[in-house]
mmJSON file of the N, C-alpha and C atoms, coordinates in Angstrom:
{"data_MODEL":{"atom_site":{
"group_PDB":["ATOM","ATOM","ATOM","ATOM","ATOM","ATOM","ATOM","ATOM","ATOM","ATOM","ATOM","ATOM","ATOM","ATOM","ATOM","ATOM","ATOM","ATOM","ATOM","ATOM","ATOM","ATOM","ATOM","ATOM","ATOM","ATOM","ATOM","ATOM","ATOM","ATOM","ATOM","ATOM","ATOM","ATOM","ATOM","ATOM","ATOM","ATOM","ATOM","ATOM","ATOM","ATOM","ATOM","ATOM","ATOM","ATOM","ATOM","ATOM","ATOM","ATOM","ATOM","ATOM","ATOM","ATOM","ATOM","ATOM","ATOM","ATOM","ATOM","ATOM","ATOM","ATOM","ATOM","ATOM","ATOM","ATOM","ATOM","ATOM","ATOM","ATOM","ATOM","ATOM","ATOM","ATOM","ATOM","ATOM","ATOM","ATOM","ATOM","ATOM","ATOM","ATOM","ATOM","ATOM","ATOM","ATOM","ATOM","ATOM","ATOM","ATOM","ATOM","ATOM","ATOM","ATOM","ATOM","ATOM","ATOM","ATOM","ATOM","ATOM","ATOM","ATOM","ATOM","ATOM","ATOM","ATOM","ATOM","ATOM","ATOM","ATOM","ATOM","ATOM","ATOM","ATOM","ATOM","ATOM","ATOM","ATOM","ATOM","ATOM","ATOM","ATOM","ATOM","ATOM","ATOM","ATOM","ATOM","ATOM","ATOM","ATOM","ATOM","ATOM","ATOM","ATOM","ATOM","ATOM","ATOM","ATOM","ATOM","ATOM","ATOM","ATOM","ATOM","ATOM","ATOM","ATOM","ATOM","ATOM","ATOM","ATOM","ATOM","ATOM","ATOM","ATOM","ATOM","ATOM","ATOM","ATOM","ATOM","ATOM","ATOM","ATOM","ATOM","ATOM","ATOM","ATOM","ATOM","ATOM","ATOM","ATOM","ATOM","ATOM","ATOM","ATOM","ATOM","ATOM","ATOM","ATOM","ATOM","ATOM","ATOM","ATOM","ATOM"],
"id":[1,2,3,4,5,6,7,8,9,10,11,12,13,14,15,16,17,18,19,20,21,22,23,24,25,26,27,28,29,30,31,32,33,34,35,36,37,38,39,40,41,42,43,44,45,46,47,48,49,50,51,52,53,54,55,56,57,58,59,60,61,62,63,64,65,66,67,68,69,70,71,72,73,74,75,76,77,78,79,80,81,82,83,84,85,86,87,88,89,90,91,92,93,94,95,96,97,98,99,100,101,102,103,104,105,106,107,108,109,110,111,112,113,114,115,116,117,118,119,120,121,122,123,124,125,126,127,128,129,130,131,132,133,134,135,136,137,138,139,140,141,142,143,144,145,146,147,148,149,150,151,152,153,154,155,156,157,158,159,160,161,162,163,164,165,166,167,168,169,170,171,172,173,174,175,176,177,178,179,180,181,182,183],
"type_symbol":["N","C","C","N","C","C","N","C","C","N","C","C","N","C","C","N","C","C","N","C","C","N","C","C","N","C","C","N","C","C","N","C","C","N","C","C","N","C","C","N","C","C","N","C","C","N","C","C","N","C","C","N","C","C","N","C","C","N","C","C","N","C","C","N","C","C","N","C","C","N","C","C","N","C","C","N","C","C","N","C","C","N","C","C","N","C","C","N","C","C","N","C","C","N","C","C","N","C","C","N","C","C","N","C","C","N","C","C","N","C","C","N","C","C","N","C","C","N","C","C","N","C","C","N","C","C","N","C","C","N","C","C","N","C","C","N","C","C","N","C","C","N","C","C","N","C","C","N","C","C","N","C","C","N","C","C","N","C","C","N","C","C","N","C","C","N","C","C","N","C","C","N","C","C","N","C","C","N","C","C","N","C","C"],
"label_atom_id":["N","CA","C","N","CA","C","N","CA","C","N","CA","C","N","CA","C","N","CA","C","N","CA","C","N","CA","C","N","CA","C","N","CA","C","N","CA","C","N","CA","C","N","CA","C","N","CA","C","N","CA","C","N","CA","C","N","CA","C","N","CA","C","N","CA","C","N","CA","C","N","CA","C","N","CA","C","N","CA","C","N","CA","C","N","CA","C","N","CA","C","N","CA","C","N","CA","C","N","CA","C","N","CA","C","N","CA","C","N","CA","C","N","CA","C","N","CA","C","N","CA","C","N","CA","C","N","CA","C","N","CA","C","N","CA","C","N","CA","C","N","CA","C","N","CA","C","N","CA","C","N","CA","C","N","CA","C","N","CA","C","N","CA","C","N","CA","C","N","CA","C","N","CA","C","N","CA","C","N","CA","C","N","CA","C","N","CA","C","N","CA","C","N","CA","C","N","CA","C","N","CA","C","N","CA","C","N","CA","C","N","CA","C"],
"label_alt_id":[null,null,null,null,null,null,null,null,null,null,null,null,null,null,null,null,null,null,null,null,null,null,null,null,null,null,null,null,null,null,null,null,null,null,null,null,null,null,null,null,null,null,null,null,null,null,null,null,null,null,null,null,null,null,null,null,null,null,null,null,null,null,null,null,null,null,null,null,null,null,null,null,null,null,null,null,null,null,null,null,null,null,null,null,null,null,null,null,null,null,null,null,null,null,null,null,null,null,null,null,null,null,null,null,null,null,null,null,null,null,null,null,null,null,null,null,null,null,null,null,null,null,null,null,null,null,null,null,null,null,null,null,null,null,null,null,null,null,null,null,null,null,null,null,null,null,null,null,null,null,null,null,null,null,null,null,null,null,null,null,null,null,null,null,null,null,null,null,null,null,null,null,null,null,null,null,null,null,null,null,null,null,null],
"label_comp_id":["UNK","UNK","UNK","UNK","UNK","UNK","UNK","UNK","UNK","UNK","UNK","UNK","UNK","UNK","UNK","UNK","UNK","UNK","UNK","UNK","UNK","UNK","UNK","UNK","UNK","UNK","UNK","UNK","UNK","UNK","UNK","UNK","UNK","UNK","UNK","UNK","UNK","UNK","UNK","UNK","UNK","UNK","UNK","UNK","UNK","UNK","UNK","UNK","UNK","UNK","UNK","UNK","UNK","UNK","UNK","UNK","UNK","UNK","UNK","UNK","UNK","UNK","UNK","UNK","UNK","UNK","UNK","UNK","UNK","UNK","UNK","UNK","UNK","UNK","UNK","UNK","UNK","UNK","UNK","UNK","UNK","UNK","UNK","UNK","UNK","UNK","UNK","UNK","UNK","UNK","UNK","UNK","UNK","UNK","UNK","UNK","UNK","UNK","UNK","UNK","UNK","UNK","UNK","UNK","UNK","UNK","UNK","UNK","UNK","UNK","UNK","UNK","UNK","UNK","UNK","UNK","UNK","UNK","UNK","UNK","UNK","UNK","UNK","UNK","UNK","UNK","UNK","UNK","UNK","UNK","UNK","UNK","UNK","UNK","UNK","UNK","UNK","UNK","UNK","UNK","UNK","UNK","UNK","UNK","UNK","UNK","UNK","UNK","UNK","UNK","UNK","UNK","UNK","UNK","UNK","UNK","UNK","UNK","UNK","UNK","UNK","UNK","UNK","UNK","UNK","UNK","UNK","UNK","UNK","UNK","UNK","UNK","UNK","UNK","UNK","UNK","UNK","UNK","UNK","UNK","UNK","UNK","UNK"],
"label_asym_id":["A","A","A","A","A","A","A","A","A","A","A","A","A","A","A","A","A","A","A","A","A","A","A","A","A","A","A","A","A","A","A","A","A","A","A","A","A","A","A","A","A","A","A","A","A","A","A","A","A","A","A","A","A","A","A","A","A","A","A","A","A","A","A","A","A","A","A","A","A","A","A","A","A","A","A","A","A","A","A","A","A","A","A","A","A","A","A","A","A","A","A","A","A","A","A","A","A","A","A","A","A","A","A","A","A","A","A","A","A","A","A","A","A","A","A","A","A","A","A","A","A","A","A","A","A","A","A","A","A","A","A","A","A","A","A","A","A","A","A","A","A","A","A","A","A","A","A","A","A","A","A","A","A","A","A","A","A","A","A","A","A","A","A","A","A","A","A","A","A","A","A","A","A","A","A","A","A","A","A","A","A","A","A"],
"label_entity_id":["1","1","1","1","1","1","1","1","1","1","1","1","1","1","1","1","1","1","1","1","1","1","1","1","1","1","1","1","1","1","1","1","1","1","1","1","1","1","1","1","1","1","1","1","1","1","1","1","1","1","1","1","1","1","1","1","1","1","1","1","1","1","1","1","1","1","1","1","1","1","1","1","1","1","1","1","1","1","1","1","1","1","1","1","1","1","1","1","1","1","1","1","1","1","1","1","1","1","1","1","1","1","1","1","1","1","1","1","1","1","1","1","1","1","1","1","1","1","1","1","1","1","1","1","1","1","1","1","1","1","1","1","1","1","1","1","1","1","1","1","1","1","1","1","1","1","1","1","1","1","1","1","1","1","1","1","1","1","1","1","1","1","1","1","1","1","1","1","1","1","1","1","1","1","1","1","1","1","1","1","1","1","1"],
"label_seq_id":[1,1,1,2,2,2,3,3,3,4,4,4,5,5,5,6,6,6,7,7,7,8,8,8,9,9,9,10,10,10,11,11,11,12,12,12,13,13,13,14,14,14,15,15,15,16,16,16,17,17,17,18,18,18,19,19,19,20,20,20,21,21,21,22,22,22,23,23,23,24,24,24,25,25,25,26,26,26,27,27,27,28,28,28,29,29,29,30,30,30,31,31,31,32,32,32,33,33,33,34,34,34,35,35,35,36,36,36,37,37,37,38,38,38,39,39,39,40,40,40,41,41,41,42,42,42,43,43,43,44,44,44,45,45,45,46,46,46,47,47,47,48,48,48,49,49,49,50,50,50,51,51,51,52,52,52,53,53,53,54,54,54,55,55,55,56,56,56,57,57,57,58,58,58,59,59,59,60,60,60,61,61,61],
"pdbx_PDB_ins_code":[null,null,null,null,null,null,null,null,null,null,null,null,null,null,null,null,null,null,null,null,null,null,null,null,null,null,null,null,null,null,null,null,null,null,null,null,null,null,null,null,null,null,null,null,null,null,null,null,null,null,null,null,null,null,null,null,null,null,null,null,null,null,null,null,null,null,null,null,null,null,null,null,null,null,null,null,null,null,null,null,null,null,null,null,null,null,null,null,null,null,null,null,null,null,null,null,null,null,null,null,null,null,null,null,null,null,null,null,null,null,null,null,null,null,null,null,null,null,null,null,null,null,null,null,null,null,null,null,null,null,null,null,null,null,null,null,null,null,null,null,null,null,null,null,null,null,null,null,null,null,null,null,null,null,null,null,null,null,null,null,null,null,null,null,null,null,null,null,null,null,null,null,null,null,null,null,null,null,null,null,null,null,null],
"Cartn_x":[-0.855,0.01,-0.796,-0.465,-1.646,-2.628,-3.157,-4.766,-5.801,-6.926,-7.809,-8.207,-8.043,-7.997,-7.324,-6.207,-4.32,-4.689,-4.623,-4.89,-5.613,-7.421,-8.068,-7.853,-6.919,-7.067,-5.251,-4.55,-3.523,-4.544,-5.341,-5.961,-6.689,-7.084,-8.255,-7.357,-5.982,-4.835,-4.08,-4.652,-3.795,-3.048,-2.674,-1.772,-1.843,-1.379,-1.223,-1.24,-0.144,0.712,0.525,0.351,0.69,1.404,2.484,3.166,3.048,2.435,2.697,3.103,4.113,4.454,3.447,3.386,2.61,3.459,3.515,4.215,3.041,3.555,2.98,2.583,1.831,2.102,2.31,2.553,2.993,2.169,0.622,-0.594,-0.785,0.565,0.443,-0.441,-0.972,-2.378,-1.271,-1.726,-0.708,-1.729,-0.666,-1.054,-0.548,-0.702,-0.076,0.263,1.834,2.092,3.407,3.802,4.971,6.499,6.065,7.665,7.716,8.615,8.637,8.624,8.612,8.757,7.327,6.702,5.275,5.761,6.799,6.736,5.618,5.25,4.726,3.097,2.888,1.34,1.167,1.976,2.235,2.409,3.265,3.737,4.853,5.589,6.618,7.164,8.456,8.941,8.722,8.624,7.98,8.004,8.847,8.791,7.302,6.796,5.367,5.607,6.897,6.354,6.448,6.307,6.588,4.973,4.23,2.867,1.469,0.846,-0.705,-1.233,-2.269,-3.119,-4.024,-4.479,-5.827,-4.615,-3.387,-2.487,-2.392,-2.58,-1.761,-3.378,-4.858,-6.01,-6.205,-6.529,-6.646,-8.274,-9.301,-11.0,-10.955,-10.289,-9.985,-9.753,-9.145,-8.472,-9.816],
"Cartn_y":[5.753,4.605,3.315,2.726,1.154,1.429,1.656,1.73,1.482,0.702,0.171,1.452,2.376,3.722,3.979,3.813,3.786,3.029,2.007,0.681,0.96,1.31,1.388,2.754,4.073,5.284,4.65,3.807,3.356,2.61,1.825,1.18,1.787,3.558,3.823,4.537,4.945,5.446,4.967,3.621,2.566,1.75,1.756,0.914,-1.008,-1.211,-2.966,-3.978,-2.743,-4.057,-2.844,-3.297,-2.664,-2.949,-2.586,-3.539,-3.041,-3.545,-3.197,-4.375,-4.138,-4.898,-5.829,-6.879,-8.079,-8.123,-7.479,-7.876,-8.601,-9.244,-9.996,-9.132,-9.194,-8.776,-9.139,-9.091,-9.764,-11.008,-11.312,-12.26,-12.741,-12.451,-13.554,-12.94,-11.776,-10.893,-10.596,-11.037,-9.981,-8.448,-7.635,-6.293,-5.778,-5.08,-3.676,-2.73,-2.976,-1.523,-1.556,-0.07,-0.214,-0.353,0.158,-0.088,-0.288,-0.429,-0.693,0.079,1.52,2.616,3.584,3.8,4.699,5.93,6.71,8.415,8.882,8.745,9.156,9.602,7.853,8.15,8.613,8.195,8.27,9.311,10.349,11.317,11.446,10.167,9.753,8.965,8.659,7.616,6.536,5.517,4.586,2.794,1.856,0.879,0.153,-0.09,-1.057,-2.52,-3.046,-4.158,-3.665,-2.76,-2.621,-1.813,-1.763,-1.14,-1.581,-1.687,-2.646,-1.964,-2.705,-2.507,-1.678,-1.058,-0.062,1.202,1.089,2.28,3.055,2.023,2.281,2.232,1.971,2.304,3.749,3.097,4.576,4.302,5.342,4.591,4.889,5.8,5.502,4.735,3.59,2.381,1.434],
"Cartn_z":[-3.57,-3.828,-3.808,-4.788,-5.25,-4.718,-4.569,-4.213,-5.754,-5.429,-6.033,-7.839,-6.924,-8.135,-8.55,-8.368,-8.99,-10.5,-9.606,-10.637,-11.607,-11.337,-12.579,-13.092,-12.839,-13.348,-14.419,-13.971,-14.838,-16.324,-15.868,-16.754,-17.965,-17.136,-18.428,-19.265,-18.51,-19.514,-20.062,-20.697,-21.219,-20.897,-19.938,-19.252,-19.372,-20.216,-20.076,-18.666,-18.267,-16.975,-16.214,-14.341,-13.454,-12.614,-11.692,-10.967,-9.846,-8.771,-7.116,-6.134,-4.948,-4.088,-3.318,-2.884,-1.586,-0.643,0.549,1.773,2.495,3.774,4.651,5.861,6.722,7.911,9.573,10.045,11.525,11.622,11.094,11.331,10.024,8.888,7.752,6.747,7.187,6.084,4.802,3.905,2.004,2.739,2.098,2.247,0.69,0.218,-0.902,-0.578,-0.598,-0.335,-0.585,-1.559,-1.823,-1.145,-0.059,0.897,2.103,3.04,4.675,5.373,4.969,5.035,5.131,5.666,5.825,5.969,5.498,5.848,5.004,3.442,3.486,3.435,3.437,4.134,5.238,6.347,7.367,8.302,7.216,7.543,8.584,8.703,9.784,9.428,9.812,9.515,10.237,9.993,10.716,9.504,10.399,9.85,9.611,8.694,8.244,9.086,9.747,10.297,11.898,12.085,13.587,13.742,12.87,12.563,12.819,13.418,13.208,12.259,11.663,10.536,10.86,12.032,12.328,12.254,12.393,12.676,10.801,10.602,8.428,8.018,8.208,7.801,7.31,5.953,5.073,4.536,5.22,4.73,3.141,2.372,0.953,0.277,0.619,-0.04,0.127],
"occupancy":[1.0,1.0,1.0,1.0,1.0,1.0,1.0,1.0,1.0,1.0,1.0,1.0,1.0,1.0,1.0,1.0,1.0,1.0,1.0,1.0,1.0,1.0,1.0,1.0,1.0,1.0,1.0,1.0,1.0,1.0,1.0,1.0,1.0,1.0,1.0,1.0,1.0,1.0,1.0,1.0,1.0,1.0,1.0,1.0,1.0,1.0,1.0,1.0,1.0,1.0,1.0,1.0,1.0,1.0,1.0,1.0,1.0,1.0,1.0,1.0,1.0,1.0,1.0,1.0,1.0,1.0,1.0,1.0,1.0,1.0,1.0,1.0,1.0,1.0,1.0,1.0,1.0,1.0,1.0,1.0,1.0,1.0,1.0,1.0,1.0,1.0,1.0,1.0,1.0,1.0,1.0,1.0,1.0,1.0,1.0,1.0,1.0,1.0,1.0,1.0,1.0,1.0,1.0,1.0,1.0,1.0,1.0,1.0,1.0,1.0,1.0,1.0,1.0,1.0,1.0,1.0,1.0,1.0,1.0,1.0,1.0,1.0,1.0,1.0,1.0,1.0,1.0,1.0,1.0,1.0,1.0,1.0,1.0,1.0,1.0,1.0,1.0,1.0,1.0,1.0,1.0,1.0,1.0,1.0,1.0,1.0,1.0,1.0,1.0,1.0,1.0,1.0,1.0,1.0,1.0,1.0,1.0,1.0,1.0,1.0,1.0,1.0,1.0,1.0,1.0,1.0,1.0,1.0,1.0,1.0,1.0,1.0,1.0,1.0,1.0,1.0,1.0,1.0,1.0,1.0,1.0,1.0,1.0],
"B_iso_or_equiv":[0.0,0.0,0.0,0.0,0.0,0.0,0.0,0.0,0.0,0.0,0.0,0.0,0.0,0.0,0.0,0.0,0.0,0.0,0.0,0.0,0.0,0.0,0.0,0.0,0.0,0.0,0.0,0.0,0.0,0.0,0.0,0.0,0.0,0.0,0.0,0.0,0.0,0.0,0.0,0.0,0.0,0.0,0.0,0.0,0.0,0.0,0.0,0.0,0.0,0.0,0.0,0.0,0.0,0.0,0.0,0.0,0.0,0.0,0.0,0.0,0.0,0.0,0.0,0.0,0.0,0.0,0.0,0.0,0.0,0.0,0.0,0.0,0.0,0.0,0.0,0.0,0.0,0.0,0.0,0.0,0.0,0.0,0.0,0.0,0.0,0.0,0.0,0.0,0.0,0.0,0.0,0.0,0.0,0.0,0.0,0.0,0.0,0.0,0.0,0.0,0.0,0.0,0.0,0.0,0.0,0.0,0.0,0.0,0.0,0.0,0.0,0.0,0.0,0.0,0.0,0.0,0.0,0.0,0.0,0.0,0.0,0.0,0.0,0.0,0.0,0.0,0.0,0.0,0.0,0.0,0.0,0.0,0.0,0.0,0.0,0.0,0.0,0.0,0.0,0.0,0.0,0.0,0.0,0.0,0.0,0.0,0.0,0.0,0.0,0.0,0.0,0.0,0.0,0.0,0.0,0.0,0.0,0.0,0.0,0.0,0.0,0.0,0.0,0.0,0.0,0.0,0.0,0.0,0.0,0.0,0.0,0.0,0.0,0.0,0.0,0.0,0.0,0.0,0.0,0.0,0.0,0.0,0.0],
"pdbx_formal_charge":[null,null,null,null,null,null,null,null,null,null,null,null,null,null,null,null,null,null,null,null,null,null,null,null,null,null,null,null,null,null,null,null,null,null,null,null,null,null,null,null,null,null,null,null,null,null,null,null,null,null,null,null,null,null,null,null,null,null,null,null,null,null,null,null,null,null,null,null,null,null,null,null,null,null,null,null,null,null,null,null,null,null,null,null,null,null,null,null,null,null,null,null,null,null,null,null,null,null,null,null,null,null,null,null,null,null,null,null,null,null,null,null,null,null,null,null,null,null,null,null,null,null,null,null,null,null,null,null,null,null,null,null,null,null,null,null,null,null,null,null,null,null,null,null,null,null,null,null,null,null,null,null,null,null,null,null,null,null,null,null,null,null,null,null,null,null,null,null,null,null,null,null,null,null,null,null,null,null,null,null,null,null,null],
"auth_seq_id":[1,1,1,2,2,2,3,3,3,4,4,4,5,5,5,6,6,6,7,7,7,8,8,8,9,9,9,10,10,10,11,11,11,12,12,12,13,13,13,14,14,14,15,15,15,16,16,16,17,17,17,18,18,18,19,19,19,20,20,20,21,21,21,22,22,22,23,23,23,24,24,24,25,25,25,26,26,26,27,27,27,28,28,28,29,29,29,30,30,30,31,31,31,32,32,32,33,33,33,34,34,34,35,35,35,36,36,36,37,37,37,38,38,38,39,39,39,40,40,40,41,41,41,42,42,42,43,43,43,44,44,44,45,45,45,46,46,46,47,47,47,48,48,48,49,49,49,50,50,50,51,51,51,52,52,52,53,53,53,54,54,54,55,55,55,56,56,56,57,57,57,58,58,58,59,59,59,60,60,60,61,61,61],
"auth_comp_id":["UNK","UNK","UNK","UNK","UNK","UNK","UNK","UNK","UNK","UNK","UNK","UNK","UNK","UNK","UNK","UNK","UNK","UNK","UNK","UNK","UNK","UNK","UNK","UNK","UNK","UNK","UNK","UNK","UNK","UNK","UNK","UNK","UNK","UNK","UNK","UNK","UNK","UNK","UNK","UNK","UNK","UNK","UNK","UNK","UNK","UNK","UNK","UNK","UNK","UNK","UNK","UNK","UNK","UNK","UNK","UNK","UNK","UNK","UNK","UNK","UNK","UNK","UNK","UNK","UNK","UNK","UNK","UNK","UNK","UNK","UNK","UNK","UNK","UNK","UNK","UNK","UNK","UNK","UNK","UNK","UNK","UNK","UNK","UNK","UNK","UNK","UNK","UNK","UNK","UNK","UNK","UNK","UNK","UNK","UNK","UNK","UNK","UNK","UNK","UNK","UNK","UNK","UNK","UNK","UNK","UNK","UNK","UNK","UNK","UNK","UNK","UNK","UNK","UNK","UNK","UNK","UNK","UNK","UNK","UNK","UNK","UNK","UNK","UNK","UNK","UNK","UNK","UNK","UNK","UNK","UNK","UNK","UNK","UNK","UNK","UNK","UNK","UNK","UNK","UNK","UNK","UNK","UNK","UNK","UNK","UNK","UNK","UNK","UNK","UNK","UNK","UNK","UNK","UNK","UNK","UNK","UNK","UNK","UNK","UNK","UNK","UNK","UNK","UNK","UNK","UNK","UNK","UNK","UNK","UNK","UNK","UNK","UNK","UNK","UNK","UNK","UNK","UNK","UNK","UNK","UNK","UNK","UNK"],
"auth_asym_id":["A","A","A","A","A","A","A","A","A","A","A","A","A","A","A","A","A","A","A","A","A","A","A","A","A","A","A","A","A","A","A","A","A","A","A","A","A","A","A","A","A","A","A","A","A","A","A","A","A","A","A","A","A","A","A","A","A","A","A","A","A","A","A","A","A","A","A","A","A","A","A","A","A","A","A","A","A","A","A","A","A","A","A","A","A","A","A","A","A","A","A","A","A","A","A","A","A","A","A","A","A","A","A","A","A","A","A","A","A","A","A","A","A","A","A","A","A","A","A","A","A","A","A","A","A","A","A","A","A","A","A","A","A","A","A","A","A","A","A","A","A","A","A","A","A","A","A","A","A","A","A","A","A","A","A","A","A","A","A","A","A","A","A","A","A","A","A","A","A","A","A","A","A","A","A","A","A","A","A","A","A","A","A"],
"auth_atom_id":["N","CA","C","N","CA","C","N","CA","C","N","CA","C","N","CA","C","N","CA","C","N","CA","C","N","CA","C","N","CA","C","N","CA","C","N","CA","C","N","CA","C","N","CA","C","N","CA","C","N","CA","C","N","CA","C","N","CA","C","N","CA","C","N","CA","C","N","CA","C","N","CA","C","N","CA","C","N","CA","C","N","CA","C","N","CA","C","N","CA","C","N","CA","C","N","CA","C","N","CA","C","N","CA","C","N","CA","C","N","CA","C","N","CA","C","N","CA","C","N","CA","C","N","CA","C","N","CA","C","N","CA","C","N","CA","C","N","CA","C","N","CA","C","N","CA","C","N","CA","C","N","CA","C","N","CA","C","N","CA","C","N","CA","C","N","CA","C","N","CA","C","N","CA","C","N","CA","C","N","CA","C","N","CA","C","N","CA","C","N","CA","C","N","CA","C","N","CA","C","N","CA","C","N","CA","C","N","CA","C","N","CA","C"],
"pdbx_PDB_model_num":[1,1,1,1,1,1,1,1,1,1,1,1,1,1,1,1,1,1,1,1,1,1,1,1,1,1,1,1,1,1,1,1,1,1,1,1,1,1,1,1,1,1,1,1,1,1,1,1,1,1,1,1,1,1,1,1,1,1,1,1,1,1,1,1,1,1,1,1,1,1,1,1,1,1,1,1,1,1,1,1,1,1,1,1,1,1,1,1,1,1,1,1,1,1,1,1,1,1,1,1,1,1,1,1,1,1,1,1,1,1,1,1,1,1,1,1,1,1,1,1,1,1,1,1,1,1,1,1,1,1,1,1,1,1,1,1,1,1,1,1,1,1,1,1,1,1,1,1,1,1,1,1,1,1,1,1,1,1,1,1,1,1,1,1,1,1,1,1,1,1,1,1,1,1,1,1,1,1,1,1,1,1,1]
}}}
């Protein structure tokens, strides 16, 4: 989900436009990510603002 390879693997398949979400986070950081919701990176349900950022670290992105 949006990740830097999303983006350019949309791009080499033609893709014009891409559209992904900017939320904020508790310390004002823009993040990408599509919902408030982390089940399923996450594998849990789990609200994204009740989250720290070392918790949602994906070394892929």
């Amino acid at each position: 989900e949006n990740t830097i390879a999303s983006l350019r693997n949309a791009a080499s398949h033609g893709a014009a436009f891409v559209e992904f979400d900017v939320h904020l986070s508790k310390d004002f950081v823009p993040v990408v990510y599509h919902d408030l919701t982390c089940c399923l990176t996450m594998k849990k349900l789990s609200s994204a603002l009740q989250l720290s950022p070392s918790c949602i670290f994906l070394p892929e992105i």
